[in-house]
C-alpha positions as CSV (number, residue, x, y, z in Angstrom):
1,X,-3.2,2.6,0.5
2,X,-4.2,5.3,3.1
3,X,-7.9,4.7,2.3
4,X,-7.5,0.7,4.2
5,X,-7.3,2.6,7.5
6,X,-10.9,3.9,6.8
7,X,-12.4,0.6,7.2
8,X,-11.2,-0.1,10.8
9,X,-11.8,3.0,11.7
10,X,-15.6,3.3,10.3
11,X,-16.0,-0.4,12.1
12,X,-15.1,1.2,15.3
13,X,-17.0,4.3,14.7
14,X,-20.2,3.4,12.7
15,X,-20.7,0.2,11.7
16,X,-23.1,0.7,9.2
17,X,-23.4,-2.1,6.7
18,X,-24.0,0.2,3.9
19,X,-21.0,2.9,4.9
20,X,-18.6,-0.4,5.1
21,X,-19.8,-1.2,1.6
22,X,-18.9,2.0,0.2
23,X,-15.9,2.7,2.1
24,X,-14.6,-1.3,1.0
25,X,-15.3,-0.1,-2.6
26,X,-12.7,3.0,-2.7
27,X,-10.7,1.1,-0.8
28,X,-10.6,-1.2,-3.2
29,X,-10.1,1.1,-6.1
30,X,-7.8,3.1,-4.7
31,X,-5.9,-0.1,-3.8
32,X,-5.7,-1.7,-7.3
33,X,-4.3,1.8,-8.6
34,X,-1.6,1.2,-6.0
35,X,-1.0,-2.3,-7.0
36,X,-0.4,-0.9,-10.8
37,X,1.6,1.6,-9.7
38,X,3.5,-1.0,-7.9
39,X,3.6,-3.1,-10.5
40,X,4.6,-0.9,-12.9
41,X,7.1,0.3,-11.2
42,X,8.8,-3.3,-10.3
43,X,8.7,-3.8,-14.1
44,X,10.5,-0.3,-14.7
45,X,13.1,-0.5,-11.4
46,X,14.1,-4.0,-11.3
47,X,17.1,-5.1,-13.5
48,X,15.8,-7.8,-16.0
49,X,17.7,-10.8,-14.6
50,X,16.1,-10.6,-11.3
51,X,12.0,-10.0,-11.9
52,X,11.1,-13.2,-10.8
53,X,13.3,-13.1,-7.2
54,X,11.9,-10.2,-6.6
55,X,8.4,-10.9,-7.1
56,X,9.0,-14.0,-5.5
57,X,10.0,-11.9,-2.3
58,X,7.1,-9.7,-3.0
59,X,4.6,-12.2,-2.9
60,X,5.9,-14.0,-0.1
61,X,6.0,-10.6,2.0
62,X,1.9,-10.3,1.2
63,X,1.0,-13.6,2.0
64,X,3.4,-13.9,5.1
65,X,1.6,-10.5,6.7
66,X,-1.7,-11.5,6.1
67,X,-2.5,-14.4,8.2
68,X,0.1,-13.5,10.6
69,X,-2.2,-9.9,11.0
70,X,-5.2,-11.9,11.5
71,X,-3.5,-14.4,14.1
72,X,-2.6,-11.4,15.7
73,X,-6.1,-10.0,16.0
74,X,-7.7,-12.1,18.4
75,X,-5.1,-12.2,20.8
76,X,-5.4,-8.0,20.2
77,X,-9.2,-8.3,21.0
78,X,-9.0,-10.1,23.7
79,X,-5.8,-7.6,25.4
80,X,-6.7,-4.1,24.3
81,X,-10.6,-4.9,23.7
82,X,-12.2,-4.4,20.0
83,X,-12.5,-0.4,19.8
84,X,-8.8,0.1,20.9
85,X,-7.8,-2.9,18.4
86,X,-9.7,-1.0,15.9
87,X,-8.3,2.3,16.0
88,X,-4.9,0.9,16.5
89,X,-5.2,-1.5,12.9
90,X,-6.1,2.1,11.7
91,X,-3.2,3.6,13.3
92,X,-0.9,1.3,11.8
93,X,-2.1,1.2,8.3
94,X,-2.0,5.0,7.9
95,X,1.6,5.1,10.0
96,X,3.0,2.5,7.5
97,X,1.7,4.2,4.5
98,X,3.5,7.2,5.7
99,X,6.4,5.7,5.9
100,X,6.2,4.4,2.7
101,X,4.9,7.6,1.1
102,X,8.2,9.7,3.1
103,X,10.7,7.3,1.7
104,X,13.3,9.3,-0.2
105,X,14.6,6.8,-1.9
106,X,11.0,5.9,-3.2
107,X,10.2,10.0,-3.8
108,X,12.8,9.8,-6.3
109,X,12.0,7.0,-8.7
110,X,11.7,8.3,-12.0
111,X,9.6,6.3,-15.1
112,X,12.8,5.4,-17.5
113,X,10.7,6.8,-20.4
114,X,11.0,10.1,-18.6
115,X,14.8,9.5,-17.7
116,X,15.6,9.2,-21.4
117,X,13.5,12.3,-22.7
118,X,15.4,15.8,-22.4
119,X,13.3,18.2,-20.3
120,X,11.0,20.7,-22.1
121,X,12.4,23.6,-23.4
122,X,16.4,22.1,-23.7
123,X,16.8,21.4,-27.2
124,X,17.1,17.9,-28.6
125,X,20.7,17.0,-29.0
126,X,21.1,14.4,-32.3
């Protein structure tokens, strides 16, 4: 998710139609591994009777922060100017991805399949 900040930053530094392209494109990839990640690990984590809440809440989280980002940028602009905007939607994408990626709680999820196999070299209790 890291790689986002990348395309703020590259519009404040170089804003070079072909560099955007490129840096759009691993952003993109590298956002869709993310979001199976994510999703994979909602369908792992979440107790069956709750799925749909949850992706309910999910859902409404992404398309709450969106436009309320983009409302946000033009009175941004128009207070910090464009190049400080810039660097600080990069700021903020690579500070929240830290956050996430320092989470302990999210450090220690562990695929079930790997909960339920015994670890290599213990022998295989029947």
């Amino acid at each position: 998710m890291g790689l986002t900040a990348t395309i703020p930053l590259l519009l404040a530094l170089a804003p070079y139609t072909w560099l955007l392209v490129v840096a759009n494109f691993v952003a993109g990839v590298g956002g869709e591994q993310a979001g199976v990640a994510w999703y994979s690990t909602l369908n792992e984590q979440i107790p069956e009777d709750r799925p749909a809440r949850v992706y309910a809440y999910d859902d409404l989280g992404s398309c709450l922060a969106l436009p309320l980002a983009q409302f946000a940028a033009g009175p941004a602009v128009l207070l910090l100017g464009l190049q400080t905007t810039l660097y600080a939607a990069a700021a903020l994408i690579l500070l929240a991805t830290l956050v996430m990626v320092s989470t302990p709680s999210l450090r220690a999820l562990v695929p079930r399949a790997a909960q339920s196999q015994p670890a290599s070299g213990d022998p295989v209790l029947r």
